[in-house]
N, CA, C and O atoms as a GROMACS GRO file, in nm:
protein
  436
    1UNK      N    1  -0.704  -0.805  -0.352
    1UNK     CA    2  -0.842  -0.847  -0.346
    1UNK      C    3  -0.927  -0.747  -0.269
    1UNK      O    4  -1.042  -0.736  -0.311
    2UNK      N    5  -0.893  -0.674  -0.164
    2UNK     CA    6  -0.967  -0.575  -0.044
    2UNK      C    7  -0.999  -0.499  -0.177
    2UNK      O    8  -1.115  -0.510  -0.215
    3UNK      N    9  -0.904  -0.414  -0.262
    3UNK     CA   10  -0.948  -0.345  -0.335
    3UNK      C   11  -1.048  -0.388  -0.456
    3UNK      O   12  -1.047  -0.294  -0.535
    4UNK      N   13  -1.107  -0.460  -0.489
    4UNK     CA   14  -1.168  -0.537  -0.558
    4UNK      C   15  -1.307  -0.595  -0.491
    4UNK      O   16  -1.403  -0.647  -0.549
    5UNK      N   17  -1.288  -0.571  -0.351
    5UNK     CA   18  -1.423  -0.658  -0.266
    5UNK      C   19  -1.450  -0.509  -0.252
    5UNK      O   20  -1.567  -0.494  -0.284
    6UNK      N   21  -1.407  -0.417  -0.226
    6UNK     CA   22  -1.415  -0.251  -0.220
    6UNK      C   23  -1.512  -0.174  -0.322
    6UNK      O   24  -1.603  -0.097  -0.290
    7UNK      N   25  -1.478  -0.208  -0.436
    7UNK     CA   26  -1.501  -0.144  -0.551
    7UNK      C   27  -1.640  -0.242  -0.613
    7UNK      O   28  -1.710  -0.178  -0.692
    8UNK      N   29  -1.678  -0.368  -0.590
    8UNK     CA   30  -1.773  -0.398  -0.580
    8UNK      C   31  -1.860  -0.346  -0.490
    8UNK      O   32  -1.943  -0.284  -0.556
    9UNK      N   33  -1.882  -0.338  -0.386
    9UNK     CA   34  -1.999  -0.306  -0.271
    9UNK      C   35  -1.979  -0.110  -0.329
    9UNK      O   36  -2.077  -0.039  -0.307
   10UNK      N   37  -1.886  -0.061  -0.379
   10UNK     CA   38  -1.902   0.088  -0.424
   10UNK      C   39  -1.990   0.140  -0.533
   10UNK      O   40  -2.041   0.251  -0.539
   11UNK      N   41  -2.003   0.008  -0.646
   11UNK     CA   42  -2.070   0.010  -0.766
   11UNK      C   43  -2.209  -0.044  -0.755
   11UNK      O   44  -2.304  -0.021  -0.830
   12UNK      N   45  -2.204  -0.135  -0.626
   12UNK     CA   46  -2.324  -0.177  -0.568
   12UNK      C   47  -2.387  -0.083  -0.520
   12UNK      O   48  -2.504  -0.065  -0.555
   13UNK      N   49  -2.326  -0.004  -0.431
   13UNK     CA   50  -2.432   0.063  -0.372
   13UNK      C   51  -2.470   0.206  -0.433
   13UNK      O   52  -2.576   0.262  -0.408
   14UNK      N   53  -2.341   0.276  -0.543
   14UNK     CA   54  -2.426   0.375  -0.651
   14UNK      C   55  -2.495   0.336  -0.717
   14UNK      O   56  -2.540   0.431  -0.782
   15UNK      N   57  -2.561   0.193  -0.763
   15UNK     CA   58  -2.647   0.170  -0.805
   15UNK      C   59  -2.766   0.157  -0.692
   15UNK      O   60  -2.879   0.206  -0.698
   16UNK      N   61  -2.738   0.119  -0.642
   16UNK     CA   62  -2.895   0.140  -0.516
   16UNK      C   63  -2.934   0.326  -0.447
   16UNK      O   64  -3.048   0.372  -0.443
   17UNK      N   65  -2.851   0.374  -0.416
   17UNK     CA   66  -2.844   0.467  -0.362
   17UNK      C   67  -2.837   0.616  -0.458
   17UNK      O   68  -2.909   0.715  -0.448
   18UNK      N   69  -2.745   0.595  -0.534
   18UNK     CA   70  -2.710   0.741  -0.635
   18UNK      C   71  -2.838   0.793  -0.735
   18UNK      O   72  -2.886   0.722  -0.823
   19UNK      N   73  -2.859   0.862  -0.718
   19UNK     CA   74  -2.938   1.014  -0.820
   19UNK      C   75  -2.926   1.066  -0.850
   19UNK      O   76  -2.865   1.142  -0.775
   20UNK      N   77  -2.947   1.125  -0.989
   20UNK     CA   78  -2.893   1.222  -1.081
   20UNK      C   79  -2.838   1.372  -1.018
   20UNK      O   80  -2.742   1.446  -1.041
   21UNK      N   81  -2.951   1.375  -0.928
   21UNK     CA   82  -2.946   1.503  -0.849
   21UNK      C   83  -2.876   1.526  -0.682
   21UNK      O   84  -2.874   1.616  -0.598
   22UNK      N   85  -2.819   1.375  -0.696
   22UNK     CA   86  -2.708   1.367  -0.578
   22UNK      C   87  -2.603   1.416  -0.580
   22UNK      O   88  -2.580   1.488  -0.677
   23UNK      N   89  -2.518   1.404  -0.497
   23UNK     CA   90  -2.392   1.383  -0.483
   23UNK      C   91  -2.363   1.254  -0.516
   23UNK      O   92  -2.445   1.167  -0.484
   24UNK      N   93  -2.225   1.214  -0.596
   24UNK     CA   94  -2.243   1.090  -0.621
   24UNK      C   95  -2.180   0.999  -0.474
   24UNK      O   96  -2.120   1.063  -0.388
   25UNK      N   97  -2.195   0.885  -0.463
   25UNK     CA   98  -2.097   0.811  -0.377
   25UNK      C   99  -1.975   0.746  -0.381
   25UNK      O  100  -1.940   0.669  -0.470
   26UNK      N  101  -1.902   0.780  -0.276
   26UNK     CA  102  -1.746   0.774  -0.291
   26UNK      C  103  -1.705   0.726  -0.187
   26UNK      O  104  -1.781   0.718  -0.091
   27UNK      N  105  -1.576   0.683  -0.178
   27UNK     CA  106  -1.529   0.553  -0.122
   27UNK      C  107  -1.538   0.577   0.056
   27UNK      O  108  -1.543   0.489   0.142
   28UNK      N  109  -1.537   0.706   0.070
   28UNK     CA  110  -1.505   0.806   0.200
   28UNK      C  111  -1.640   0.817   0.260
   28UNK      O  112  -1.642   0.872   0.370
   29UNK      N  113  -1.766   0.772   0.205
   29UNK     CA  114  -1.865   0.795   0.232
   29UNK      C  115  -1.917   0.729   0.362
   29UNK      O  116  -1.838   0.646   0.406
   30UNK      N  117  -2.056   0.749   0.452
   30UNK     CA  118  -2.068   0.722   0.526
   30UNK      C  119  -2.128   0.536   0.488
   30UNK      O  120  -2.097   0.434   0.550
   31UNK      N  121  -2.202   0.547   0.390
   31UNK     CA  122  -2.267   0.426   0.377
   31UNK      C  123  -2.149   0.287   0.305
   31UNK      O  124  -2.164   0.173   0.261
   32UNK      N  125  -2.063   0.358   0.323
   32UNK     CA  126  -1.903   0.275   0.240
   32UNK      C  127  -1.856   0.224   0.374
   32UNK      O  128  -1.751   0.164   0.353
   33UNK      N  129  -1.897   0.218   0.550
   33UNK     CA  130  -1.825   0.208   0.637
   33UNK      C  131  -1.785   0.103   0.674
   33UNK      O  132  -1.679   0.080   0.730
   34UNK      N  133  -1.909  -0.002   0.631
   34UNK     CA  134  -1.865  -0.138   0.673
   34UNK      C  135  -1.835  -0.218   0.518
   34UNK      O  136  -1.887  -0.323   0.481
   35UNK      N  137  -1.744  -0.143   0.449
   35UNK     CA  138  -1.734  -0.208   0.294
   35UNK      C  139  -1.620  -0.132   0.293
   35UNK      O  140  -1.593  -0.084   0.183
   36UNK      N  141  -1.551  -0.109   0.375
   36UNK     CA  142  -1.394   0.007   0.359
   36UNK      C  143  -1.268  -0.114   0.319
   36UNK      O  144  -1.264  -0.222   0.378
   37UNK      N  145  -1.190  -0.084   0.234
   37UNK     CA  146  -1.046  -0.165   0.240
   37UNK      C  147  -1.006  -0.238   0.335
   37UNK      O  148  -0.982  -0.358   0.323
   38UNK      N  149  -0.990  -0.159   0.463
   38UNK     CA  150  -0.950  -0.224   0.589
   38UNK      C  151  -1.051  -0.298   0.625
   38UNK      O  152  -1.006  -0.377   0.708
   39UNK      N  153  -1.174  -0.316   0.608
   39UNK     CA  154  -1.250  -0.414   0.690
   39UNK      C  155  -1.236  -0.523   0.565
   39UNK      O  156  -1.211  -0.630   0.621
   40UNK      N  157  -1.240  -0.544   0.428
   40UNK     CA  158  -1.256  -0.644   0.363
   40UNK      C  159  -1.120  -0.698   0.393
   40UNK      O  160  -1.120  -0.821   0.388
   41UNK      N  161  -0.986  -0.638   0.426
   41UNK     CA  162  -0.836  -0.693   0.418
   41UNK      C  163  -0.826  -0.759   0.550
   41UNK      O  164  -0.730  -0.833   0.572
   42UNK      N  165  -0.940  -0.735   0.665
   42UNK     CA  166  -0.909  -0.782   0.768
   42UNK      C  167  -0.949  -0.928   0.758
   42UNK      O  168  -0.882  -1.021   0.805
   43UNK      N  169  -1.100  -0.945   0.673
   43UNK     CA  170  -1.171  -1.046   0.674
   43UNK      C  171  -1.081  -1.157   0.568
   43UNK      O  172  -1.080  -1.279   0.588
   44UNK      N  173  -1.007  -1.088   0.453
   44UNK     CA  174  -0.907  -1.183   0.365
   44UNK      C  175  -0.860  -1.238   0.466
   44UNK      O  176  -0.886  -1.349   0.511
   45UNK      N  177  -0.769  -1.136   0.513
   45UNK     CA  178  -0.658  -1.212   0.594
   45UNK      C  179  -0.708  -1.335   0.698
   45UNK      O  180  -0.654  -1.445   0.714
   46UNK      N  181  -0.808  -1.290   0.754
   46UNK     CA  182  -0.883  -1.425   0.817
   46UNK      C  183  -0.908  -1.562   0.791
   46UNK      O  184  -0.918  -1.664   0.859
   47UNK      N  185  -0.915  -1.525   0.644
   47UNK     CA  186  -0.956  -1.613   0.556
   47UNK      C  187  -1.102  -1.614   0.522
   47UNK      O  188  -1.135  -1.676   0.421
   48UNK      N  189  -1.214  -1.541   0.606
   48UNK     CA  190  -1.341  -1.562   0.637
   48UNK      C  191  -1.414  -1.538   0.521
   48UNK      O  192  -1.440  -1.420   0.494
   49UNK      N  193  -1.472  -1.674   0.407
   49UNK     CA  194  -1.486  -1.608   0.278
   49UNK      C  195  -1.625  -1.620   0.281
   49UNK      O  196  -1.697  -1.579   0.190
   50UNK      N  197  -1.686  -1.702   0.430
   50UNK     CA  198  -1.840  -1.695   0.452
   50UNK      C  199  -1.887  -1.536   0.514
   50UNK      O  200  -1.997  -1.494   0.479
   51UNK      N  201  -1.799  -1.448   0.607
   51UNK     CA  202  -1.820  -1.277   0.569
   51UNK      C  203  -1.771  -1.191   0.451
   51UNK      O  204  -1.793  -1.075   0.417
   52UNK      N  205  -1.709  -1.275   0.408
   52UNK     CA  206  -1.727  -1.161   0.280
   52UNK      C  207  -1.804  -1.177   0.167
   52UNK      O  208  -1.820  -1.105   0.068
   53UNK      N  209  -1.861  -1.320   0.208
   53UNK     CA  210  -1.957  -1.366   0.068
   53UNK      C  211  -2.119  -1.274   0.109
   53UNK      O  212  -2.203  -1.233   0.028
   54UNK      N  213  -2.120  -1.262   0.295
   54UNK     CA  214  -2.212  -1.226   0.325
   54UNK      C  215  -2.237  -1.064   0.328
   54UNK      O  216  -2.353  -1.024   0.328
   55UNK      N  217  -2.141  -0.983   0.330
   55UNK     CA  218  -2.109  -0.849   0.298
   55UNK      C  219  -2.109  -0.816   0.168
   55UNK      O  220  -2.140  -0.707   0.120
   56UNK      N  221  -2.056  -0.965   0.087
   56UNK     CA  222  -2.112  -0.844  -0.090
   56UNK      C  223  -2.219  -0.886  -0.116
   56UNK      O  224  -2.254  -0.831  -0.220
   57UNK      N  225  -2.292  -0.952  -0.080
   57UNK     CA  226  -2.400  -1.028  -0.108
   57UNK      C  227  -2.521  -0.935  -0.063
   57UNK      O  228  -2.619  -0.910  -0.133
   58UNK      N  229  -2.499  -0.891   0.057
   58UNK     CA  230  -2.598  -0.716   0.074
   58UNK      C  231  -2.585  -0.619  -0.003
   58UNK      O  232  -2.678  -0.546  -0.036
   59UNK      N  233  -2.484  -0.609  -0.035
   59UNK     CA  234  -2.455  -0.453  -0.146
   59UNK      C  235  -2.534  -0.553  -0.284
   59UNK      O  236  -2.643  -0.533  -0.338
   60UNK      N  237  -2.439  -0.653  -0.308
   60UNK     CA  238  -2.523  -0.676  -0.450
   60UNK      C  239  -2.665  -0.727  -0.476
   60UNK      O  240  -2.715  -0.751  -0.586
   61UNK      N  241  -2.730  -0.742  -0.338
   61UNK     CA  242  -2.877  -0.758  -0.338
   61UNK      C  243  -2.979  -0.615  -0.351
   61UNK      O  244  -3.101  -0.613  -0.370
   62UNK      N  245  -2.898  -0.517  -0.335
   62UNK     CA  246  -2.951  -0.353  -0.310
   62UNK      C  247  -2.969  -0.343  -0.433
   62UNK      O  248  -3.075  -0.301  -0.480
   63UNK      N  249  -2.838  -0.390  -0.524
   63UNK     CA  250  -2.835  -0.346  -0.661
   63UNK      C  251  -2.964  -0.397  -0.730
   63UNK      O  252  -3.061  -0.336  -0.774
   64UNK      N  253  -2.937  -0.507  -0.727
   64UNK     CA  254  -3.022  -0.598  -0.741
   64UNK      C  255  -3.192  -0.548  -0.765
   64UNK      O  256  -3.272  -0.539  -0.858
   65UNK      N  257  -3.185  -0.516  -0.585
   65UNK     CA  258  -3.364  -0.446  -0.633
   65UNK      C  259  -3.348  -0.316  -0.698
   65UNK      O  260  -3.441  -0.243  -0.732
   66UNK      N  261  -3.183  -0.287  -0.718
   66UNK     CA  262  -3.217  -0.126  -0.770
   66UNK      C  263  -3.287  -0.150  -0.898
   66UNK      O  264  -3.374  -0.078  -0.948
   67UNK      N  265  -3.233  -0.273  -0.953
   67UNK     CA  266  -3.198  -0.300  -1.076
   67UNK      C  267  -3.394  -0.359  -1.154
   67UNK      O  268  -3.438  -0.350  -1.268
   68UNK      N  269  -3.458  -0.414  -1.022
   68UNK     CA  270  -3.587  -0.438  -1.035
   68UNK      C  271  -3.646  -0.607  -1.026
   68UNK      O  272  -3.747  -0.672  -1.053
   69UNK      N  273  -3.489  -0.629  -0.959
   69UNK     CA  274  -3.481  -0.798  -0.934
   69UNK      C  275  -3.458  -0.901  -1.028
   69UNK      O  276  -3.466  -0.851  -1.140
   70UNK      N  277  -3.436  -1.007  -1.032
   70UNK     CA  278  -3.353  -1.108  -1.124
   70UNK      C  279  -3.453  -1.137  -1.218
   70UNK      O  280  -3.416  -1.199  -1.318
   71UNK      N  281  -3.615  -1.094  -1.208
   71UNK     CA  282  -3.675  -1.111  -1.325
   71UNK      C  283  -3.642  -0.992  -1.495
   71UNK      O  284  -3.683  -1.013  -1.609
   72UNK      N  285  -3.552  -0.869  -1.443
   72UNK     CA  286  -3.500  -0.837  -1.583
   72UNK      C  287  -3.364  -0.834  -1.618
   72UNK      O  288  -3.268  -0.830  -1.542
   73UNK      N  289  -3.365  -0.836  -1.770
   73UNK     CA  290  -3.220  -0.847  -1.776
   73UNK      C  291  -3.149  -0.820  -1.729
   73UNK      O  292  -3.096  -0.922  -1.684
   74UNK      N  293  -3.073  -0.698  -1.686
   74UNK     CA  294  -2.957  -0.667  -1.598
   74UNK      C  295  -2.982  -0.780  -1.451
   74UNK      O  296  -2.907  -0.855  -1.388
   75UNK      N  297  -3.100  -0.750  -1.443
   75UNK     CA  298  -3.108  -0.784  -1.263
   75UNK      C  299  -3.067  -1.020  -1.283
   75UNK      O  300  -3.044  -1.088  -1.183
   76UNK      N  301  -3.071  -1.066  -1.396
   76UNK     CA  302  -3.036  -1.153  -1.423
   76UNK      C  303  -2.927  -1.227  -1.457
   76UNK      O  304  -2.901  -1.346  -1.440
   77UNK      N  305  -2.832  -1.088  -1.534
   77UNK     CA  306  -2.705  -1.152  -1.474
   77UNK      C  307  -2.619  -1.117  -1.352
   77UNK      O  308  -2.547  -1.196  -1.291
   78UNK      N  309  -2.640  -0.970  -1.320
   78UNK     CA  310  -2.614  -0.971  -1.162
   78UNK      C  311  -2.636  -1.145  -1.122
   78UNK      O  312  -2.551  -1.234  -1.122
   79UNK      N  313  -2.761  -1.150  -1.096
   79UNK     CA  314  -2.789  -1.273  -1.000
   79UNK      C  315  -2.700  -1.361  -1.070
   79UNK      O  316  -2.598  -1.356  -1.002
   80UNK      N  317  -2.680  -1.434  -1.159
   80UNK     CA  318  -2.582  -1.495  -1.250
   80UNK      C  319  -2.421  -1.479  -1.144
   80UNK      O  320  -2.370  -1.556  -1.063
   81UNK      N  321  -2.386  -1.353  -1.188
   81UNK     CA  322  -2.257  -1.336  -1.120
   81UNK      C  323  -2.267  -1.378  -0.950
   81UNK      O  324  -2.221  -1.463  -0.875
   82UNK      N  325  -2.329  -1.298  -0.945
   82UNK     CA  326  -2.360  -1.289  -0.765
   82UNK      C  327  -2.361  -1.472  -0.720
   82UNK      O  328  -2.311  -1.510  -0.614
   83UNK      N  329  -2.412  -1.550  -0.801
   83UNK     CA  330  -2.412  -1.711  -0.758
   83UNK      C  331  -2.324  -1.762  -0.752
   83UNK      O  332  -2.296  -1.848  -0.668
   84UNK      N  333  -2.236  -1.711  -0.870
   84UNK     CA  334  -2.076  -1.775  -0.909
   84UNK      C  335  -2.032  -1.713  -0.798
   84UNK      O  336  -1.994  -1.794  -0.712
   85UNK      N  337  -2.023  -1.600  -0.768
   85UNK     CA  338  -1.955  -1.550  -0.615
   85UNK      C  339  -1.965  -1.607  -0.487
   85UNK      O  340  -1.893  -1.602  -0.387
   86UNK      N  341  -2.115  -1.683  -0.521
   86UNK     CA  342  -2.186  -1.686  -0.378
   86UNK      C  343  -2.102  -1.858  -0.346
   86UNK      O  344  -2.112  -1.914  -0.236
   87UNK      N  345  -2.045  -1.902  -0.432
   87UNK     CA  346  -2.074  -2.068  -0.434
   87UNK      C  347  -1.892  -2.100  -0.420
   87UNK      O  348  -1.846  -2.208  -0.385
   88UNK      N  349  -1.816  -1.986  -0.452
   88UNK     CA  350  -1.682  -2.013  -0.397
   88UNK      C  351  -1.648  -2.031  -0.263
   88UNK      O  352  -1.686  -1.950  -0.179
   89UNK      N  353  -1.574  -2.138  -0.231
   89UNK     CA  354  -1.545  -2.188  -0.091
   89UNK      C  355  -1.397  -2.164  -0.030
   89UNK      O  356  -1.354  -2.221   0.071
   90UNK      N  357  -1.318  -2.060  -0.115
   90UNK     CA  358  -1.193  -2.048  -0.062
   90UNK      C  359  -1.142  -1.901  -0.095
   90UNK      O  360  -1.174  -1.865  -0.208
   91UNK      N  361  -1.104  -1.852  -0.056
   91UNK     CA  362  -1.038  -1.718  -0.083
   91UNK      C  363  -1.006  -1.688  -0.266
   91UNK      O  364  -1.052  -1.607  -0.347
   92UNK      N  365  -0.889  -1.817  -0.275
   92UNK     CA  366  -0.849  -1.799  -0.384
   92UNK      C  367  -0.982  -1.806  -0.535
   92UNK      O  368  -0.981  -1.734  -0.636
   93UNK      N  369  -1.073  -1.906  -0.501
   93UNK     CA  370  -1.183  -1.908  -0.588
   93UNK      C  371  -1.288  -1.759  -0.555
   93UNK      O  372  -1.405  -1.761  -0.594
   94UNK      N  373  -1.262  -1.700  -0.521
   94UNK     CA  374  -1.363  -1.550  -0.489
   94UNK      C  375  -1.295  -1.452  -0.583
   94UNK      O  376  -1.324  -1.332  -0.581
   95UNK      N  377  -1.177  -1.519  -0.690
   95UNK     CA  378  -1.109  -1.372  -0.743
   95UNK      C  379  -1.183  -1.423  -0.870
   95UNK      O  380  -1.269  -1.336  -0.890
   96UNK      N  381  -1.194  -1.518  -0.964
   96UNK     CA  382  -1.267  -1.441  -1.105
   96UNK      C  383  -1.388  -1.424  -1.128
   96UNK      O  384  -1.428  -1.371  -1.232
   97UNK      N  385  -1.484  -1.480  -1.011
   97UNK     CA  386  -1.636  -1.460  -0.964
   97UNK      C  387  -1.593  -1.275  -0.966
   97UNK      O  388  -1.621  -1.192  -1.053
   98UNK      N  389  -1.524  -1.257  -0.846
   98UNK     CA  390  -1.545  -1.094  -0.788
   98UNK      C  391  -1.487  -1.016  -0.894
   98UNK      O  392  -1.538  -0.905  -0.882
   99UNK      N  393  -1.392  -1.016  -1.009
   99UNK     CA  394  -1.377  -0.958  -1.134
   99UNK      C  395  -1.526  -0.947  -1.203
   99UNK      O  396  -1.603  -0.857  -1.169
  100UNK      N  397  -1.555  -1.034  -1.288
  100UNK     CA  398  -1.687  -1.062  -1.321
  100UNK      C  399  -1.787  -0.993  -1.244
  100UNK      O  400  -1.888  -0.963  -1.309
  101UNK      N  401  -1.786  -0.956  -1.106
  101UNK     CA  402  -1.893  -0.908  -1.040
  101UNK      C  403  -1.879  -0.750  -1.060
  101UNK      O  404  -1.958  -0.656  -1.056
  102UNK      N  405  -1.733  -0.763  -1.084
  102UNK     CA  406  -1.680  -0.596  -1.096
  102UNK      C  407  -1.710  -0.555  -1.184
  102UNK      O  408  -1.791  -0.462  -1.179
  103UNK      N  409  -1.661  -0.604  -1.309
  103UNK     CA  410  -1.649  -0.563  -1.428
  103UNK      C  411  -1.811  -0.526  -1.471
  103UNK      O  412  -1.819  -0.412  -1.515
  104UNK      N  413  -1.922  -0.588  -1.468
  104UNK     CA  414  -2.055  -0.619  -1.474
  104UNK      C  415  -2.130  -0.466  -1.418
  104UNK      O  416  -2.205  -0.394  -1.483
  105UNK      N  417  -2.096  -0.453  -1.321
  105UNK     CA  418  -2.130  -0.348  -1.244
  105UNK      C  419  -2.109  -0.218  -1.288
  105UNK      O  420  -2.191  -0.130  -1.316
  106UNK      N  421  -1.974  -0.219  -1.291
  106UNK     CA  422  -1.908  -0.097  -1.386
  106UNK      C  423  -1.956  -0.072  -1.536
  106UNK      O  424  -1.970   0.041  -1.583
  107UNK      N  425  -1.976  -0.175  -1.596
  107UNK     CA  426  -2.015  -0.180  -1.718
  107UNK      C  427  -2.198  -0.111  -1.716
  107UNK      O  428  -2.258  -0.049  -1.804
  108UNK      N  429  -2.239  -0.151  -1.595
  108UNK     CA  430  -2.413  -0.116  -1.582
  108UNK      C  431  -2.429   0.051  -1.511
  108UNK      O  432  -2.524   0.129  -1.517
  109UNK      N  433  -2.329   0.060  -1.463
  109UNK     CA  434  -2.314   0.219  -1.396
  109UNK      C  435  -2.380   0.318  -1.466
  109UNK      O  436  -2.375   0.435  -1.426
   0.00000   0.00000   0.00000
């Protein structure tokens, strides 16, 4: 799952952040610091699914306005996904929301 809460806030935030004429962003990056493997595996293991709902929930709100907000299409099912994410109450219910959040993302890249 770390790798999966990872790779969301990564697709999140090359969509907020990345430019043609950038460098792209990568996992090593500075703005990846509080979205690293080890900090989402610490928060699993915690169980704490109210910080990690609140940590992807910033990256996928960035996207979000990258995207021009939930009034256009893309930015509508983001929000779509992002609710189903937002509304799971247990670890185990955060895995086919956070697929879906993945897959979505990647697919909009």
């Amino acid at each position: 799952m770390e790798l999966l809460l990872e790779t969301v806030a990564l697709f999140s935030l090359k969509l907020a952040y990345e430019t043609e004429d950038s460098s792209p962003i990568l996992r090593d990056d500075l703005v990846m610091s509080d979205y690293e493997r080890e900090v989402f595996g610490l928060l699993v293991r915690r169980g704490d699914v109210d910080a990690i709902q609140f940590r992807v929930a910033h990256c996928v709100g960035l996207a979000m306005e990258a995207l021009g907000g939930a009034g256009t299409p893309l930015g509508r099912e983001l929000h779509r996904l992002s609710v189903g994410f937002g509304n799971a109450r247990t670890i185990e219910q955060l895995d086919a929301p956070l697929i879906a959040l993945k897959d979505y993302l990647k697919d909009i890249q």
